[in-house]
N, C-alpha and C positions, 0 to 999 in steps of 0.2 A: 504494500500500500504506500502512497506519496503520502511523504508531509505534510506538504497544503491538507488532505484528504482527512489523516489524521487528523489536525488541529481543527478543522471543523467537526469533529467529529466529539474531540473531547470538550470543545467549545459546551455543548451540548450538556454536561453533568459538571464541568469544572470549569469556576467564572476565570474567564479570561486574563485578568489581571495578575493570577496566579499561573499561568503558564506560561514559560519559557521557552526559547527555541536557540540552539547551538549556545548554551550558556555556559561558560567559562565555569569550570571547576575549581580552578583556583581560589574562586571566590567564594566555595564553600567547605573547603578542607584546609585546617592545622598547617597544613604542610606549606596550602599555597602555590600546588601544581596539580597540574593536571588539563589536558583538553578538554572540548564543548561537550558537554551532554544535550542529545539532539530534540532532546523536552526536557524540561526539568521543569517539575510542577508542587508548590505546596498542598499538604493535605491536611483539612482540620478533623475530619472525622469519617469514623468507619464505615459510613457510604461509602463514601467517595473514595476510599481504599479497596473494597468490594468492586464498586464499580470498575476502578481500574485495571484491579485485575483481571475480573472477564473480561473486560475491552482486548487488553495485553495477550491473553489467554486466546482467544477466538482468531484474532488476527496475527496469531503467533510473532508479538513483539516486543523484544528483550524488557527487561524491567528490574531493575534494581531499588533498595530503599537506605533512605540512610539517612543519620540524624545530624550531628555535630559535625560530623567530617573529622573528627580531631583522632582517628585511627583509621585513617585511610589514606592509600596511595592510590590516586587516579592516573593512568595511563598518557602517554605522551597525545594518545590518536583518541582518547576523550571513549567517551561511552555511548555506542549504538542502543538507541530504543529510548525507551522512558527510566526516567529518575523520578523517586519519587522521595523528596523530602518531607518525614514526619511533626506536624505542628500538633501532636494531642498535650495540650499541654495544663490541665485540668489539677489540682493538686484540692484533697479533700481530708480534712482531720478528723479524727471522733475519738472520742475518749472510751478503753479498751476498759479498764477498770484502774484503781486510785492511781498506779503509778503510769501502765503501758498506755502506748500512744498508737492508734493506727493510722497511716497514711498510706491512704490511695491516691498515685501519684503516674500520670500521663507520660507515656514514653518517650515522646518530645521535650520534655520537664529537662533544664540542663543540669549538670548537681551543683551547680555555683550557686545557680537562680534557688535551689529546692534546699542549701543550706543557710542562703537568706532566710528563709520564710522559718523556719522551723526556730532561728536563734530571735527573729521576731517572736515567734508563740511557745518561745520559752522549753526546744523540744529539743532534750541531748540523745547523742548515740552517734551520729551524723557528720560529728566535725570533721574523724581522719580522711571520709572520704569527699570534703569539700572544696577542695583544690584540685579535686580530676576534671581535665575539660573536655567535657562529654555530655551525652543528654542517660535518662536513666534507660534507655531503652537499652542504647549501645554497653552501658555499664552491665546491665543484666546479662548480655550476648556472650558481652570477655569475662563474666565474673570479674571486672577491676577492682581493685584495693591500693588502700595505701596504710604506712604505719599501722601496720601490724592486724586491720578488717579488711574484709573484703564484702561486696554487696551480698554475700551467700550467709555471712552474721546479721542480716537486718531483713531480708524477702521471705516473707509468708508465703505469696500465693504470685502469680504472673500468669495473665491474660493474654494469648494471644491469638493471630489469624493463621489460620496455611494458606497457601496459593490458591486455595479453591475457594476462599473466601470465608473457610467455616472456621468459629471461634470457638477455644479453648481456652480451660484452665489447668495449669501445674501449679504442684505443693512446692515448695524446696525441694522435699525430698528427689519428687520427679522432672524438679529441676538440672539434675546430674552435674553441678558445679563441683568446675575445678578450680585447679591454679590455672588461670588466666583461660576459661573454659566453661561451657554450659553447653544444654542437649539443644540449645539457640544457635550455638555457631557453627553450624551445617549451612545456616541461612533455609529451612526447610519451615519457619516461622517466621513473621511478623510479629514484634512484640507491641502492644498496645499499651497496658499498664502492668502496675504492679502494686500489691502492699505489701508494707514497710513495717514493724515493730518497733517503736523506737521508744524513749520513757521522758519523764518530766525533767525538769532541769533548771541552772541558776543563768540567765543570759550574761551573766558579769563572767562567769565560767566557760560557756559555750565562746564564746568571745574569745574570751582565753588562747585557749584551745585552736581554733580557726588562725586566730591572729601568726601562732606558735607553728603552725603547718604553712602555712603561707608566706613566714619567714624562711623556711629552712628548703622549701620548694623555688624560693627568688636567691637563695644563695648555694644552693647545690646541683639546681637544675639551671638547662637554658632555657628560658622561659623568656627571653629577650631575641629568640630566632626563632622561625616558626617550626614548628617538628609537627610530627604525627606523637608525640611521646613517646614513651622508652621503645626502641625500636625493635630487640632482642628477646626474647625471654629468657627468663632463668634456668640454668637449669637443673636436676637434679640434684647434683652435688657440687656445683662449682656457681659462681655468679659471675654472670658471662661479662659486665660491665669491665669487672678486676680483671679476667682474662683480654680483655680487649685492650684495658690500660697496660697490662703487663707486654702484652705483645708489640709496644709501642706504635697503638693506632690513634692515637689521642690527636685530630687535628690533621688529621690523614683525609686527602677532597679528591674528586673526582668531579669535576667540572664545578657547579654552583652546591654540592652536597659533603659535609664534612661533618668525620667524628668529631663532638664538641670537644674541645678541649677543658670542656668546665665536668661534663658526665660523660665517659668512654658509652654509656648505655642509646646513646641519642644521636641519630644521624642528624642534622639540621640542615635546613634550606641558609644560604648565605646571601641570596637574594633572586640569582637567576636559575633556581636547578632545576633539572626536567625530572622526569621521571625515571629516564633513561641513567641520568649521573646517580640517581638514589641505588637503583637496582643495580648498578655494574659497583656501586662501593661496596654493597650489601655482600654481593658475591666476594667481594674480592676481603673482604673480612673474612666470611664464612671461610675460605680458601684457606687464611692466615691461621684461624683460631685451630682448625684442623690439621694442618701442618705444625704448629707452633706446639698446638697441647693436646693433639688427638682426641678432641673433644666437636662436635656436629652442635651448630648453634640455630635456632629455629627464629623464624620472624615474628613478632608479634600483634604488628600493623598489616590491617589487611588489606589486600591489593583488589582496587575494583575492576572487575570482569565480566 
């Protein structure tokens, strides 16, 4: 099907305002690369996600979802078909019993935005992971953590769609979280929301807390270049950052993409890098870390395809 064809077509369930056409992905991922996605359209709710995807479905055309962008690598040649960026962004409190707090919290929700709100209504548990910059949908996907939680200490329950449009609900448990992992990052689900358990708290405290993580993330990360975030995983037995500094790759580029010299864990854009300079470093570490210490280092930023 043409373009022109397409966009009238989605004209029809999605207002126009919200859709895109050859839209630079730079402008919606961390990183700051990436080619045009040939729709890229906001979505506020699960109509219109539904709707999409049997459009997508029917007329057999590629379709990807994504939230923050801030753990993704977009391709030099950009993304065939539809994008579909998540706007559910609904955050809902109720009080669980005297101390538990429950929040039902919209996948589009970022955790920066959703750690404001909570130190507003006085609700701790949430601080360590208030400086990941992502939305919770994507935090659900990777299981992310920081300082010592990860989203699998705080998720009751998680709502989501399959491809065919039909919604479900997982426990934790049938949530299958790992270390930087869930039965989500298949991509074989849409995540829509999720509840959260979290407990009462002192805002002078939560504050604290926040203030204390947000310092030691502006002086130990680069947080001054765009990244996708820690770009490696961990792994088993070794922490692949220390092997990366040890190998002496601290600062080591490949056109516009260089290990930071501030965190060995973080490729960074320096201003001009493709996608092409991210992936040929990525390789040429993994190369080193395996020659160097006979150790296989895995990515932890996902590449969109």
């Amino acid at each position: 099907m043409e373009n022109n064809k397409i966009l009238e077509i989605l004209k029809k369930f999605i207002p126009e305002e919200r859709i895109k056409q050859n839209e630079s992905m730079k402008k919606h991922t961390s990183f700051k690369i990436g080619g045009p996605a040939e729709f890229f359209i906001k979505v506020n709710s699960i109509e219109e996600i539904q709707k999409l995807l049997k459009f997508s479905k029917e007329n057999e055309i590629p379709l990807i979802v994504v939230g923050n962008g801030s753990n993704l690598l977009v391709l030099d040649e950009g993304i065939k078909g539809i994008v579909i960026k998540l706007e559910l962004k609904e955050i809902e409190i109720q009080q669980e019993d005297k101390e538990r707090i429950k929040i039902t919290v919209g996948s589009g929700v970022p955790l920066g935005l959703l750690a404001q709100k909570l130190l507003k209504e006085e609700i701790s548990g949430f601080e360590e992971l208030s400086g990941i910059p992502g939305t919770i949908g994507g935090a659900i996907i990777m299981n992310a953590g920081a300082h010592g939680k990860e989203m699998k200490d705080i998720v009751t329950e998680v709502t989501v769609m399959d491809y065919n449009g039909k919604i479900q609900k997982f426990t934790n448990e049938q949530s299958k979280f790992e270390y930087r992992h869930s039965r989500f990052s298949n991509s074989e689900y849409i995540i829509l929301q999720s509840k959260l358990l979290l407990q009462r708290g002192s805002s002078d405290q939560i504050k604290e807390k926040m203030d204390e993580y947000a310092k030691y993330r502006k002086e130990k990360q680069p947080i001054e270049y765009p990244s996708a975030g820690s770009t490696f995983k961990r792994g088993e037995d070794f922490i692949t950052a220390k092997l990366i500094d040890e190998a002496g790759l601290k600062g080591y580029s490949i056109g516009g993409a260089q290990i930071s010299k501030k965190h060995a864990g973080f490729i960074i854009n320096t201003g001009n890098a493709t996608a092409k300079d991210v992936l040929d470093l990525v390789k040429y570490t993994q190369d080193k870390i395996l020659e160097k210490f006979g150790k296989k280092i895995e990515l932890e930023v996902k590449i969109a395809v």
